[in-house]
C-alpha positions as CSV (number, residue, x, y, z in Angstrom):
1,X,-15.2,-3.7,10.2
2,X,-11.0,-2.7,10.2
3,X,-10.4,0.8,10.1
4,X,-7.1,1.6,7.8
5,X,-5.4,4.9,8.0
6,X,-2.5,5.4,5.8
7,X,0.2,8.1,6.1
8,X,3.5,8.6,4.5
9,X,2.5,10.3,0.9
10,X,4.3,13.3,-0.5
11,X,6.3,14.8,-3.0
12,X,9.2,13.4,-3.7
13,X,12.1,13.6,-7.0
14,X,12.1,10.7,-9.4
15,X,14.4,8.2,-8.3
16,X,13.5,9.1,-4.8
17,X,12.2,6.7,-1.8
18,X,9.0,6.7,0.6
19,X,7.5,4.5,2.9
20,X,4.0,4.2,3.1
21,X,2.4,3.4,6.4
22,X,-0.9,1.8,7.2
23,X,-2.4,1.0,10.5
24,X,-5.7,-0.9,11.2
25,X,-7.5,-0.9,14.3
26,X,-9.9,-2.9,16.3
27,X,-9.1,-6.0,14.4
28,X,-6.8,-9.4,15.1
29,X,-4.5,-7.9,12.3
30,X,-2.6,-11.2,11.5
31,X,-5.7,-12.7,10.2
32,X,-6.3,-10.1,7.1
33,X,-4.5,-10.4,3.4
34,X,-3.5,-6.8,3.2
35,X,-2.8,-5.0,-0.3
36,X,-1.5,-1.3,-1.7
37,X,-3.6,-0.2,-4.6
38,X,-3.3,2.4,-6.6
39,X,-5.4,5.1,-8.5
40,X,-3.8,7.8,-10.8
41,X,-5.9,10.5,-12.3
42,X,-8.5,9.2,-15.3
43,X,-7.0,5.2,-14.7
44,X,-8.9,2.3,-12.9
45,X,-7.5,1.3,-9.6
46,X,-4.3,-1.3,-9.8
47,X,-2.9,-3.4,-7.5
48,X,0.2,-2.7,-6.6
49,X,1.3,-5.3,-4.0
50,X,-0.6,-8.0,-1.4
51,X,0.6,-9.6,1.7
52,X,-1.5,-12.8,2.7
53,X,-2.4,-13.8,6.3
54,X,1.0,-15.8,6.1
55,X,3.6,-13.6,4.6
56,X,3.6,-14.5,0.9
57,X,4.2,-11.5,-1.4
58,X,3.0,-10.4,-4.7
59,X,3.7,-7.3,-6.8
60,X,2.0,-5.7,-9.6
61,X,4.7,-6.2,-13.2
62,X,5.4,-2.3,-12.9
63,X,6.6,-2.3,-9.1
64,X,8.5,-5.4,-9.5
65,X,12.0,-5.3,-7.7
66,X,11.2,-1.4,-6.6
67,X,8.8,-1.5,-4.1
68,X,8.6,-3.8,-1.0
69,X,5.6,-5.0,1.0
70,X,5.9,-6.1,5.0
71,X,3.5,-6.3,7.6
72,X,4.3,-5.8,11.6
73,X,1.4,-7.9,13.2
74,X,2.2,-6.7,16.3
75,X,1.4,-3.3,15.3
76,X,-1.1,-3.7,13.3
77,X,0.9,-1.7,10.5
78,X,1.3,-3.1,6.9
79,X,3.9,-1.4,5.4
80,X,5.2,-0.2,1.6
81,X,8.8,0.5,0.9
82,X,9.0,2.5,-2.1
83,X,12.1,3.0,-4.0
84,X,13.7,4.2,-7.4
85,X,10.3,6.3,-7.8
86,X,9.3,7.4,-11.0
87,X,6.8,9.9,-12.7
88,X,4.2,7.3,-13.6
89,X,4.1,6.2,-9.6
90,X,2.5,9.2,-9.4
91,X,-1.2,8.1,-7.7
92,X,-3.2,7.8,-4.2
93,X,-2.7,5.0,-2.7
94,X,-4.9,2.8,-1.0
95,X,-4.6,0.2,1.8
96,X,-6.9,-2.3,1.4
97,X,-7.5,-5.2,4.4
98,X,-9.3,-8.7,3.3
99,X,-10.9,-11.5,5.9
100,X,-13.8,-13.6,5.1
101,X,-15.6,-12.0,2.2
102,X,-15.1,-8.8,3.5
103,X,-12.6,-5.9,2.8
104,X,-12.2,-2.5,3.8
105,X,-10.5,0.3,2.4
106,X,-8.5,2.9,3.8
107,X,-9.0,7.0,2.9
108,X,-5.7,7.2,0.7
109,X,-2.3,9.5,0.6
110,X,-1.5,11.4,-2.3
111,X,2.5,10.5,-3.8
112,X,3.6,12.4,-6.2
113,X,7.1,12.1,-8.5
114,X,8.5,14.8,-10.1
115,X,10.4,14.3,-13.1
């Protein structure tokens, strides 16, 4: 089973940028479709964006054009570039990895916008 770790959170003005990293380990990375979920306080976890195996992106309808999704397969690292932040991105986030009917999720880092 992948273990994720993800870094990056904070606080951080609306309008602002972060990147949100996420490194697996003991895994062939390139073979997992990665995602970025997200879980504000009292709101079912979303999806925010998803990386296949091959490269092809999706976003959630509220990130759209924002935030950016990459993956480094050669650092086992998936990646979220977040910019023109607002309040309601406020929310852990979660890495989540995918392979064969299996997934594994990743503890979560807190990101907070002020307003």
């Amino acid at each position: 089973q992948v273990q994720l770790v993800e870094s990056g959170g904070g606080l951080v003005q609306s309008g602002g940028s972060l990147r949100l990293s996420c490194v697996a380990s003991r895994t062939i990375f390139s073979i997992y479709a990665m995602g970025w979920y997200r879980q504000a306080p009292g709101k079912q976890r979303e999806l925010v964006a998803h990386i296949s195996s091959g490269g092809t992106t999706n976003y959630g309808s509220s990130v759209k054009g924002r935030f950016t999704i990459s993956r480094d397969n050669a650092k086992n690292t998936l990646y979220l570039q977040m910019n023109s932040l607002k309040p309601e991105d406020t929310a852990v986030y979660y890495c989540h990895a995918a392979s064969g009917g299996f997934g594994s999720w990743g503890q979560g880092t807190q990101v907070t916008v002020s307003s």
